[in-house]
C-alpha positions as CSV (number, residue, x, y, z in Angstrom):
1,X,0.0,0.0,0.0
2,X,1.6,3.6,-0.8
3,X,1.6,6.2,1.7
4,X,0.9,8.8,-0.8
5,X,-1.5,9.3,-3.2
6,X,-1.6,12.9,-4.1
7,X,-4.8,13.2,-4.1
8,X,-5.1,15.3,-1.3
9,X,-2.6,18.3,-2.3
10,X,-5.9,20.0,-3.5
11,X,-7.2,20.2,-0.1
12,X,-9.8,17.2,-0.9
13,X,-10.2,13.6,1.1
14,X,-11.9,11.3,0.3
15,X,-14.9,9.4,2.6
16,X,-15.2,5.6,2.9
17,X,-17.6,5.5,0.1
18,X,-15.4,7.9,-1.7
19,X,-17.3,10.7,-2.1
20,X,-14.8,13.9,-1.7
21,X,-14.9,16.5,0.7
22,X,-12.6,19.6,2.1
23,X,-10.2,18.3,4.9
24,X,-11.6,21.0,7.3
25,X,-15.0,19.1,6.6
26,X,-17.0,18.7,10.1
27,X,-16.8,14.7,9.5
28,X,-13.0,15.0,8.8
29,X,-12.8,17.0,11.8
30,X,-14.6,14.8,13.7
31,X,-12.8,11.3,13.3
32,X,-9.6,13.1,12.9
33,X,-9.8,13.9,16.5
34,X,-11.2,10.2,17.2
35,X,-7.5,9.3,15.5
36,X,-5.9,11.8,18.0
37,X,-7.9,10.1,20.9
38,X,-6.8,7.2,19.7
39,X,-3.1,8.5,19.9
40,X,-2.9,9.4,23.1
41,X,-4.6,6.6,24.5
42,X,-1.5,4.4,23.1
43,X,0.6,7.0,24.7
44,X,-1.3,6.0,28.2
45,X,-1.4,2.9,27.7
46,X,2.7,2.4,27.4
47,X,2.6,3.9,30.9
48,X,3.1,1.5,33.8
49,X,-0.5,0.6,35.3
50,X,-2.0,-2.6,36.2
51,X,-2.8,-4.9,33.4
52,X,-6.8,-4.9,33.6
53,X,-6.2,-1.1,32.4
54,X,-3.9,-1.7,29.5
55,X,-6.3,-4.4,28.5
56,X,-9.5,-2.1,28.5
57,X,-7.3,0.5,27.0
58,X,-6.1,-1.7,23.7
59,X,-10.6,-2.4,23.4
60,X,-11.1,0.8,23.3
61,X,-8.5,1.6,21.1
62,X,-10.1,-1.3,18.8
63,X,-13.6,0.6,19.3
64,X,-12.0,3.9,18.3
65,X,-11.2,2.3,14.8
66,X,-15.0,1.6,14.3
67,X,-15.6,4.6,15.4
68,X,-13.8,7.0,13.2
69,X,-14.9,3.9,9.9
70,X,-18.2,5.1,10.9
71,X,-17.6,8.9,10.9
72,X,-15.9,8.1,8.2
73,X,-19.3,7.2,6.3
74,X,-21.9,8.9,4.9
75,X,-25.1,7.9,6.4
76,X,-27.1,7.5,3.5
77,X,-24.4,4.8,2.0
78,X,-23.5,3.2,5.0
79,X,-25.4,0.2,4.3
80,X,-23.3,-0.3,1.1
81,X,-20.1,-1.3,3.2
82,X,-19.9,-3.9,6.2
83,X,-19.1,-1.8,9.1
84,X,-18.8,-3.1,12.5
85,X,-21.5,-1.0,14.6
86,X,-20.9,0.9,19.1
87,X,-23.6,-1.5,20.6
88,X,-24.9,-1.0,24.1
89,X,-22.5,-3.9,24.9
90,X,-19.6,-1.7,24.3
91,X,-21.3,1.3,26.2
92,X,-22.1,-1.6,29.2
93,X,-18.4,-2.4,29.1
94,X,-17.6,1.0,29.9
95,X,-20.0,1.4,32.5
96,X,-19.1,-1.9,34.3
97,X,-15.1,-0.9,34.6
98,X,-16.3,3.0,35.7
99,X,-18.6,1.1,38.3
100,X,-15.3,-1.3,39.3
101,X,-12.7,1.4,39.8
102,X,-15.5,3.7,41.8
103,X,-16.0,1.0,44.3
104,X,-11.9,1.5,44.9
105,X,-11.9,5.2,45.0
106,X,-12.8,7.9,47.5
107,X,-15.7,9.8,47.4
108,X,-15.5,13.0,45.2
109,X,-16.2,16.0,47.1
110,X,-14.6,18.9,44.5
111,X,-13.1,19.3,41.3
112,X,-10.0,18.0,40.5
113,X,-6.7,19.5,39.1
114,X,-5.8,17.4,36.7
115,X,-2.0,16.3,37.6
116,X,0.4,14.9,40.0
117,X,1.8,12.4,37.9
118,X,2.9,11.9,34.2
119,X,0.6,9.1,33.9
120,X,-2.3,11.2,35.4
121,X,-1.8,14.3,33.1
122,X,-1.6,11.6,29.8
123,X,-4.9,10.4,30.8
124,X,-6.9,13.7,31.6
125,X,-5.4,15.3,28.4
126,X,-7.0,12.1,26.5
127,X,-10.3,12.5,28.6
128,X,-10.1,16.7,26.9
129,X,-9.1,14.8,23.1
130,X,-12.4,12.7,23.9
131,X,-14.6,15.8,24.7
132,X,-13.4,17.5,21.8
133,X,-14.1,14.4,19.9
134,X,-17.4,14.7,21.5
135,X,-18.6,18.1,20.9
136,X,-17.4,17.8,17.0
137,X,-19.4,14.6,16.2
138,X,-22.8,16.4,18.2
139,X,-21.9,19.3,15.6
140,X,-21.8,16.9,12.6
141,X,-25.1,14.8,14.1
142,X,-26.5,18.2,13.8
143,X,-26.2,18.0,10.1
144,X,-26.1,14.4,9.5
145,X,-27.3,11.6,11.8
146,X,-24.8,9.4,13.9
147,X,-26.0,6.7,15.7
148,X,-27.1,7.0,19.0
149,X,-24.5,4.1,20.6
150,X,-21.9,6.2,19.0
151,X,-23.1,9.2,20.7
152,X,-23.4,7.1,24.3
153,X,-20.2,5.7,23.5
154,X,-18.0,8.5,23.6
155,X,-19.4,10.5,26.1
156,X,-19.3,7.4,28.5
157,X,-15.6,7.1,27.2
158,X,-15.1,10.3,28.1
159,X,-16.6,9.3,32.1
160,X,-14.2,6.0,31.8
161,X,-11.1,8.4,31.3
162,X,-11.5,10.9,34.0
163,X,-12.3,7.7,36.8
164,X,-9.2,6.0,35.3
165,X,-7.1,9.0,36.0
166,X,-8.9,8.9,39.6
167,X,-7.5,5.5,39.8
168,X,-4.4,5.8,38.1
169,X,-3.5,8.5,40.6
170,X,-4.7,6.4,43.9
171,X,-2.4,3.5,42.2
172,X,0.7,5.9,41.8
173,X,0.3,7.1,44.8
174,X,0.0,11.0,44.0
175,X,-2.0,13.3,45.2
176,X,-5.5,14.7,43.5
177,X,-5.2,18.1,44.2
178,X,-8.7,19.6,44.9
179,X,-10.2,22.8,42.9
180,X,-11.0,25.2,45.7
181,X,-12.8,28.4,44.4
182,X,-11.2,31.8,45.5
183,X,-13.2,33.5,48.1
184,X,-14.9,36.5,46.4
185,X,-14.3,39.5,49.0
């Protein structure tokens, strides 16, 4: 397979189905910054953490792929390729590991600077990629449908990430410095 093709020095990609669009397209945009998720969540996972973790990690990093080959589709012609679908099994999976590590964790009584630890920072900086990720495909459902799942999917991906980083800090040992407001005067 080449690497290049050319055939985007005119500021054009093309979709799955190859219909062609501008690269600053919403739906480029959009699993663009599911590939940059996806990124950053290797860079977490080659941090030392305990294997159940690196595990979940590497499936969501599998999910991500479906993810951005759906973005990557136009609605109307999805049907025409054999894309894997987000199911709520993959949201449930989710779900189940937040429920696991919140059993573990003190309760939360603020906000929390994200910090204290290399590992920490890499996974609150992926939980902002995801939220990004988030806000551009609502923006493209607003113009095109996604599927629901997908929808679910990230957010809750989003809620996995920010109670792994709670975890991940408890683990390393480092400390989850609280957000205390300023007092007005």
């Amino acid at each position: 397979m080449k690497i290049y093709t050319k055939t985007g020095d005119k500021a054009t990609t093309a979709l799955f189905t190859g219909t062609r669009v501008p690269k600053h397209h919403i739906r480029i945009e959009s699993y663009g910054t599911i590939d940059e998720l996806n990124s950053f969540l290797g860079l977490l996972r080659d941090q030392k953490m305990d294997s159940n973790s690196k595990n979940t990690l590497a499936l969501i990093q599998n999910k991500l792929f479906t993810v951005g080959a759906i973005l990557a589709t136009e609605p109307k012609k999805e049907n025409r390729l054999k894309i894997p679908k987000i199911s709520g099994d993959d949201i449930e999976l989710l779900e189940k590991e937040i429920d696991k590590m919140n059993e573990e964790l003190p309760e939360m009584t603020h906000f929390i600077l994200p910090g204290g630890h290399t590992t920490v920072s890499y996974c609150h900086i992926a939980r902002t990629v995801c939220r990004r990720a988030e806000r551009m495909i609502s923006y493209l459902h607003e113009n095109e449908p996604v599927p629901d799942t997908l929808l679910s999917y990230i957010n809750r991906l989003s809620d996995y990430l920010f109670v792994l980083a709670r975890k991940l800090s408890k683990d390393l040992q480092a400390e989850e410095v609280k957000w205390i407001p300023e007092k007005l005067d």
